[in-house]
C-alpha positions in Angstrom: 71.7 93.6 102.7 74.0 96.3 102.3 74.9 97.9 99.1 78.3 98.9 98.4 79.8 100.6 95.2 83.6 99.3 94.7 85.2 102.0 92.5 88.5 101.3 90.8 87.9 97.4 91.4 91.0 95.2 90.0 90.8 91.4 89.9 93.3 90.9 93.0 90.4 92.5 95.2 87.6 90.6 94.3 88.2 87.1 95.9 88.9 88.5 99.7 86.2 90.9 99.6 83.6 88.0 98.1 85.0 86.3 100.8 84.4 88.5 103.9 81.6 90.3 102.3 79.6 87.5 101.5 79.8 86.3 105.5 77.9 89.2 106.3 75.2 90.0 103.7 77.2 92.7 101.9 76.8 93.2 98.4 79.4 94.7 96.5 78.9 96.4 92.9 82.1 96.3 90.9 83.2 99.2 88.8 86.6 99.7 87.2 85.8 103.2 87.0 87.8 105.2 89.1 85.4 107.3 91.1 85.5 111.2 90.2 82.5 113.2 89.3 81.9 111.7 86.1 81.6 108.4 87.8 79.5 108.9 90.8 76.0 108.2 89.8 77.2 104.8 89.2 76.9 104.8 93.1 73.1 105.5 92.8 70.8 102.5 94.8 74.4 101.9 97.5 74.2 102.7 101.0 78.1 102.8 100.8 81.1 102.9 98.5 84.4 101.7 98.9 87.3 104.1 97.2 91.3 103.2 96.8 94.3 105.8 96.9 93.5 107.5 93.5 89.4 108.1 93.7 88.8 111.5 93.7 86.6 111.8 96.4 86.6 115.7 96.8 83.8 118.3 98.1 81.6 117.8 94.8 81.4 114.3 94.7 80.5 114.3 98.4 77.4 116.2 97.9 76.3 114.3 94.7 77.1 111.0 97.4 75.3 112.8 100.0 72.3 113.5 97.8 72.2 109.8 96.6 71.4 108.7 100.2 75.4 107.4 100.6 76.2 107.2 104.5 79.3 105.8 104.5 82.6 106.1 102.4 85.0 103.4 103.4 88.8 103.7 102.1 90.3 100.8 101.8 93.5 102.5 102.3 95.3 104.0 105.0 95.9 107.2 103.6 93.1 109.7 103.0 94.4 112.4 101.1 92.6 112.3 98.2 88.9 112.7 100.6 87.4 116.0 101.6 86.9 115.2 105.2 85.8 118.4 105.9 82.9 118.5 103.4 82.1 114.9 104.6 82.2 116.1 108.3 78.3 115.8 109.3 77.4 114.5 105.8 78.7 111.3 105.2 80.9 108.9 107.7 84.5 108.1 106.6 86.6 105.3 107.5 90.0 103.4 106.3 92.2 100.3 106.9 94.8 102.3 109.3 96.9 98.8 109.1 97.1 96.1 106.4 100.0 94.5 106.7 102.9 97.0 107.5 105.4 94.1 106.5 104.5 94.1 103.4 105.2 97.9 103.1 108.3 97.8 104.6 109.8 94.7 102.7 109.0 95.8 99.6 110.8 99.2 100.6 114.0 96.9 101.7 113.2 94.8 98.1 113.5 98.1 95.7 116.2 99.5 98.2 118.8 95.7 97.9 117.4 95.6 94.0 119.0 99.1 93.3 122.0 98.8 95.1 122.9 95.6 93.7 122.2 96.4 90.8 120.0 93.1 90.8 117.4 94.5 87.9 120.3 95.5 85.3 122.1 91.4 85.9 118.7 90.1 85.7 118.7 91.5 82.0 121.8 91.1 81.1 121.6 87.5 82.1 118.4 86.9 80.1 120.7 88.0 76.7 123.4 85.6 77.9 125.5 88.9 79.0 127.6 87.7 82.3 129.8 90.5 82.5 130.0 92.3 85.9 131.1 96.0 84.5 128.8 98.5 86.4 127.3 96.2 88.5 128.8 97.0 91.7 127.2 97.9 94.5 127.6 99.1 98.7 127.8 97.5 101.4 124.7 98.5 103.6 126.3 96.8 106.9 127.6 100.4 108.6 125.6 102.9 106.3 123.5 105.3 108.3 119.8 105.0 106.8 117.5 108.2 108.3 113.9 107.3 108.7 111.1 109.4 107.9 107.9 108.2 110.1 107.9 106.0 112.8 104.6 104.4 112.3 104.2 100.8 112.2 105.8 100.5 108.8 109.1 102.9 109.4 109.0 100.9 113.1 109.6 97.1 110.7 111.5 98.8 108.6 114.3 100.1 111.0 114.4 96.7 113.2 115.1 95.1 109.0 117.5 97.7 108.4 119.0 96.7 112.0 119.1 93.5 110.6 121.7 94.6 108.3 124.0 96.3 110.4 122.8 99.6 109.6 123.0 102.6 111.7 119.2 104.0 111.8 118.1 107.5 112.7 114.9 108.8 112.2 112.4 111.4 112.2 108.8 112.4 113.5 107.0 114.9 114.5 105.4 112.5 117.3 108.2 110.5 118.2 107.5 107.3 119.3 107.9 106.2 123.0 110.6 103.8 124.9 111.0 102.7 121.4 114.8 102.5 121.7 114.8 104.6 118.6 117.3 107.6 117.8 115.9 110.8 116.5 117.4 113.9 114.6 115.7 116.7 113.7 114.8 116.4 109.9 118.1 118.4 109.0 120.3 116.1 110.6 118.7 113.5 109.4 119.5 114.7 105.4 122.5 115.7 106.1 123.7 112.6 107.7 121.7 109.8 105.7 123.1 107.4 103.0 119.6 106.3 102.3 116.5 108.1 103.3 113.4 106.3 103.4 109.9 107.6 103.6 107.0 106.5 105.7 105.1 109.5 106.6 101.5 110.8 105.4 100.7 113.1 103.0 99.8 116.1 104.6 99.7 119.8 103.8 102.8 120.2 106.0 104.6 117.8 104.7 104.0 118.0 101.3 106.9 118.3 99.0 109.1 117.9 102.2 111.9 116.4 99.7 112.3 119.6 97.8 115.3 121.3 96.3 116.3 122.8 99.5 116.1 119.2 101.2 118.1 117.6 98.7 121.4 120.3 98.7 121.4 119.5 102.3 121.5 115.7 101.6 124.9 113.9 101.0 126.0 113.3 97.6 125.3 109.9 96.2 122.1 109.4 98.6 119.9 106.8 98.0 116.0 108.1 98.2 113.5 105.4 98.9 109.7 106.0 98.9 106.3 103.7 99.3 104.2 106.7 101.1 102.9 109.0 98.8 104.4 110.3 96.1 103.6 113.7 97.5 106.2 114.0 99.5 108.4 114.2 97.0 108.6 117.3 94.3 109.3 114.9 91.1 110.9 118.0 89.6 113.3 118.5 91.9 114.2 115.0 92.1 115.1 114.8 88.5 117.6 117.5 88.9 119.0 116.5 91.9 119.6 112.7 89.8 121.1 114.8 86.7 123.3 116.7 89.0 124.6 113.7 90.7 124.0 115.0 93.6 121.1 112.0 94.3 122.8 108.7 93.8 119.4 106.7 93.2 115.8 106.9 94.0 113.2 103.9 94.3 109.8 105.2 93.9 106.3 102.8 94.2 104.9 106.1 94.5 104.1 109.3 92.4 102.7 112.5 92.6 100.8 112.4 89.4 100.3 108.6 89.1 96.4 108.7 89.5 96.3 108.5 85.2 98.8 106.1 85.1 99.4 103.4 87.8 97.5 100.1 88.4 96.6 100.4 84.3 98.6 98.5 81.7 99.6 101.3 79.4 102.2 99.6 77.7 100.1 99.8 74.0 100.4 103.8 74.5 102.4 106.8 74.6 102.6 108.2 78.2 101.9 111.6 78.2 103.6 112.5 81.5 106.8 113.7 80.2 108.7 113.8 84.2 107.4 110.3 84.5 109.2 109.0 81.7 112.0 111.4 82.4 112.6 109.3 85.8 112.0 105.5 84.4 115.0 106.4 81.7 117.0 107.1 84.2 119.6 104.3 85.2 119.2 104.9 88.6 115.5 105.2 89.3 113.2 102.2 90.1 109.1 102.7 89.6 107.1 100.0 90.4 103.5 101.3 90.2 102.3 101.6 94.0 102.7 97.2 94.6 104.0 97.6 98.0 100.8 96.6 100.0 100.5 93.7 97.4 100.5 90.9 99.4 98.1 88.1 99.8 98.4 88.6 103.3 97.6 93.0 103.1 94.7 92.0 100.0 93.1 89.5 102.9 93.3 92.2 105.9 92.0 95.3 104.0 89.1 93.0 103.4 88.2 91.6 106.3 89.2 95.3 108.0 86.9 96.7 105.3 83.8 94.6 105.9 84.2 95.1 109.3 84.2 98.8 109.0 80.9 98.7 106.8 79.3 96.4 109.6 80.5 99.0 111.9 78.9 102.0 110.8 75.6 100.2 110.0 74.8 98.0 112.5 76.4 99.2 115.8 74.7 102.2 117.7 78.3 103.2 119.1 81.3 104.3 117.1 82.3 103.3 113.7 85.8 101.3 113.2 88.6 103.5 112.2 86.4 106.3 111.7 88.1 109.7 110.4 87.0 112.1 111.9 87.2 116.2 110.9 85.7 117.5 114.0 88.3 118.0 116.5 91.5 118.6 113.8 93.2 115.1 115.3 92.2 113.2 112.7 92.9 109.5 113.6 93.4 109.9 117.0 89.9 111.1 118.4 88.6 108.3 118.2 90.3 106.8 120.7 88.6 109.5 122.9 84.8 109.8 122.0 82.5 106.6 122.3 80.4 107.2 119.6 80.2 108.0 115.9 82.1 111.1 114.7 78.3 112.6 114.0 
């Protein structure tokens, strides 16, 4: 039997991880504390724990893990910012879901992108108060608009061939461009300078990191659409804001936020939010938040589980590598594990 704490455990993740867990003698202890250093002797008597996007699973909760016997922290993300792997490095083993369901991503991306456009979400409540006017509804084409594509990972690779579906003329950019892929890259200048919409799809790193600052957006066209459903790092909110008051950024769908850790995935609707930017954004006519849905599919909830699981089993019963280990060791995070045979440690 092997013992898992399930920090920041919503009802949607139970019944997929009951399912696959249960197959294989893993027990699961639910929390719907976030897990932070307040929370983490709620891990005590687990082998493991299993974190989301906004645990905090930094340096001192590693060695408060690390001292509670934990020998495995499984993300059931893809992303990893919010881990110390370099205090885990030789402590604790750390793996993640590097693929759920990238469609899921990517469509929603295209949903928030067609709803803002077309002005679906303002008809939808006009219609409800029996308001059938069309006055500031109107919308763009996207057939011939040039949308620049910021990672060409699986998800930025579905959501150029949907854009292509439109008629859309795609560019993109990556620091790691992806081969024979028939795609055309631009440096990331080009790329904002030419770009009616610009979608992200890139990790959070330390380079890239506020990479849609005030510098980026001056160099954007006027009236550009910004989509993101990466991390709301990339963006600096601030500057955002300014760029939508100057006109200069036509509209911006976010499922993602720098400082949503507080405030998505919790019904906060009875309260007064106290992120002043955050309610600065959602006033504004153009700006769509949805609160970080886009892997929501039955579909993603399913694979992260079964990807999960598989991870844990991994890691505890194989004598060779772990699954989807992340590994500090060698500075190429996700990709050294193609190269060594064994664990990371």
């Amino acid at each position: 039997m092997i013992r898992v704490a399930f920090f920041d455990a919503k009802a949607y993740d139970k019944p997929s991880f009951e399912l696959y867990g249960g197959e294989h003698g893993i027990r699961f202890k639910y929390l719907e504390a976030k897990l932070n250093e307040d929370t983490v002797d709620f891990a005590k008597g687990c082998e493991a724990v299993c974190v989301f996007v906004n645990d905090t699973v930094n340096a001192a909760v590693i060695e408060k893990l690390y001292e509670y016997g934990i020998r495995l922290i499984a993300l059931r993300s893809a992303g990893y910012n919010n881990v110390d792997l370099q205090a885990a490095f030789g402590k604790i083993h750390v793996v993640h879901v590097p693929a759920y369901s990238p469609y899921a991503v990517a469509e929603h991306a295209i949903a928030l992108l067609l709803t803002s456009v077309r002005r679906i979400h303002k008809a939808y409540n006009r219609t409800r108060e029996f308001n059938f006017s069309l006055n500031g509804l109107t919308g763009f084409d996207f057939h011939g608009k040039t949308v620049g594509v910021v990672g060409t990972g699986k998800i930025g690779r579905i959501f150029i061939d949907i854009c292509r579906g439109f008629g859309m003329n795609v560019i993109a950019y990556d620091l790691f461009p992806a081969r024979d892929s028939g795609i055309h890259y631009v440096s990331l200048d080009e790329l904002l300078e030419q770009s009616d919409i610009i979608s992200l799809h890139c990790p959070l790193t330390d380079e890239t990191r506020h990479m849609i600052d005030a510098g980026a957006i001056a160099k954007m066209k006027k009236g550009v659409v910004i989509v993101n459903t990466s991390r709301g790092g990339l963006i600096d909110a601030e500057a955002l804001l300014e760029g939508i008051k100057a006109r200069k950024v036509g509209a911006a769908c976010l499922d993602v936020y720098e400082e949503e850790a507080d405030v998505f995935f919790e019904d906060r609707s009875g309260h007064i939010l106290n992120d002043d930017l955050l309610s600065r954004l959602i006033s504004m006519p153009n700006v769509i938040v949805t609160s970080h849905q886009a892997f929501l599919t039955e579909e993603a909830l399913n694979n992260i589980a079964e990807t999960t699981v598989n991870n844990i089993l991994s890691c505890f019963e194989k004598d060779g590598a772990c699954d989807n280990e992340l590994c500090y060791r060698c500075g190429n995070i996700e990709q050294c594990k193609k190269q060594r045979r064994g664990k990371c440690f």
